[in-house]
C-alpha positions, 0 to 999 in steps of 0.5 A, a space after each residue: 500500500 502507498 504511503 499518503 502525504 497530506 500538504 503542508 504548504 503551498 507555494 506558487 509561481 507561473 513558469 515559462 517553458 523558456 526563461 526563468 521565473 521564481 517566487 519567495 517566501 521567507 518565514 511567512 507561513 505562521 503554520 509551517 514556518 522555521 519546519 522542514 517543510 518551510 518552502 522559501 523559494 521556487 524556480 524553474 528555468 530553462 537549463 543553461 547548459 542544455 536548452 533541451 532541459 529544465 530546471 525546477 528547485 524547490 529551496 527550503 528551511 530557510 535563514 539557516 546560519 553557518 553553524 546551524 547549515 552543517 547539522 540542518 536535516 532534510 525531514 524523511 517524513 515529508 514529501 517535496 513535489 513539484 506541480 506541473 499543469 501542461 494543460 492550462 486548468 491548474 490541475 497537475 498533469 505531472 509531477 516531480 517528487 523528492 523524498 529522503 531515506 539514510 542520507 539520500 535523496 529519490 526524485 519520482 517523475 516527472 510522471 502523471 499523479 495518481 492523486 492531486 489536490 492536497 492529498 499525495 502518495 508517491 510515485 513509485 512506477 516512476 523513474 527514480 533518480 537518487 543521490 546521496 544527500 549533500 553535506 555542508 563544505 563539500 563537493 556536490 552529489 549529482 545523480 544522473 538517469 535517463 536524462 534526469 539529474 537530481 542534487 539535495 543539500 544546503 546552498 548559500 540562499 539565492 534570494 536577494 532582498 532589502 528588508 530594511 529597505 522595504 520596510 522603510 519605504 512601506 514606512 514613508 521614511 525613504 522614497 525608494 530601494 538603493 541600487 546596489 541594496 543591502 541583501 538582507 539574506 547575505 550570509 543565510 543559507 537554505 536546503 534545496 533540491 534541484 532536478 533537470 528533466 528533458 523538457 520532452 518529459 513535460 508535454 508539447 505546451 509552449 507555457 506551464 503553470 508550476 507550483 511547489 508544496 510540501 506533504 507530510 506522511 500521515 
């Protein structure tokens, strides 16, 4: 019997099948925020080494500091899964699924759910693609098959943001962001997971709606 998932959080972002987009979300999440199932930020984007491929990167538990970045754990209990809608009703056709076990990582898909919405299982028909999680300091683990790539560990978090700044103008204290701003996530780091696809794995539409959550077993 499959295990089932129940999501946790959600987060959005409207993904073209070329160019990159991204949304954030810092600790905003009263519910699920400083948890492993924590999503800060989404991207997709077109592989810049190989146009034929995408990129999807789901980051989590974010604000990690240095010291907290090398004992800082994926939860084996949660389920992170990219949504892909190819058809244009934001319904999943496909989806992406990461989940952990002694130290690795196992990317399901992309592959047609069984179950959308807030309820999930895993994949297991799908292929599989694994690699040892990643530690902090060291070189990255990639694994590699049939032409899918995935990566699980803590990264330097690539959001840049001026929160000071931000606050100052939502204040009415300052007119305007400086250029260059003070990145108030400098020296913060996240956990990510990163998976590169064929974008033939992902249907023949020119445009994709993507969206990330996280599903915690019950």
């Amino acid at each position: 019997m499959k295990q089932k998932y129940l999501a946790a959080t959600a987060f959005a972002i409207l993904s073209a099948s070329i160019g990159i987009l991204w949304a954030a979300d810092h600790i905003d999440a009263p519910a699920i925020t400083g948890t492993s199932s924590d999503i800060t930020d989404v991207y997709a984007f077109q592989s810049p080494e190989n146009n034929a491929n995408m990129v999807f990167v789901i980051n989590t538990q974010g604000l990690l500091d240095p010291t907290a970045s090398a004992s800082a754990a994926f939860d084996e209990n949660v389920m992170l899964q990219v949504n892909i809608d190819n058809t244009g009703d934001f319904v999943e056709d496909l989806v992406i699924q990461a989940v952990f076990k002694d130290g690795n990582v196992y990317a399901y898909g992309p592959v047609r759910p069984s179950v959308t919405g807030s309820m999930g299982v895993v994949e297991t028909k799908a292929t599989v693609t694994s690699a040892k999680i990643s530690q902090y300091g060291q070189a990255p683990s990639i694994g590699n098959k049939a032409g899918i790539k995935v990566f699980a560990g803590p990264r330097d978090d690539p959001f840049f943001f001026d929160l000071v700044a931000y606050k100052n103008v939502l204040a009415g204290t300052a007119p305007g962001f400086n250029n260059p701003g003070a990145d108030t996530f400098a020296g913060t780091n996240v956990l990510s997971v990163v998976v590169e696809v064929p974008k033939s794995m992902l249907g023949a539409a020119a445009t994709l709606n993507t969206w990330a959550v996280t599903k915690r077993k019950v």
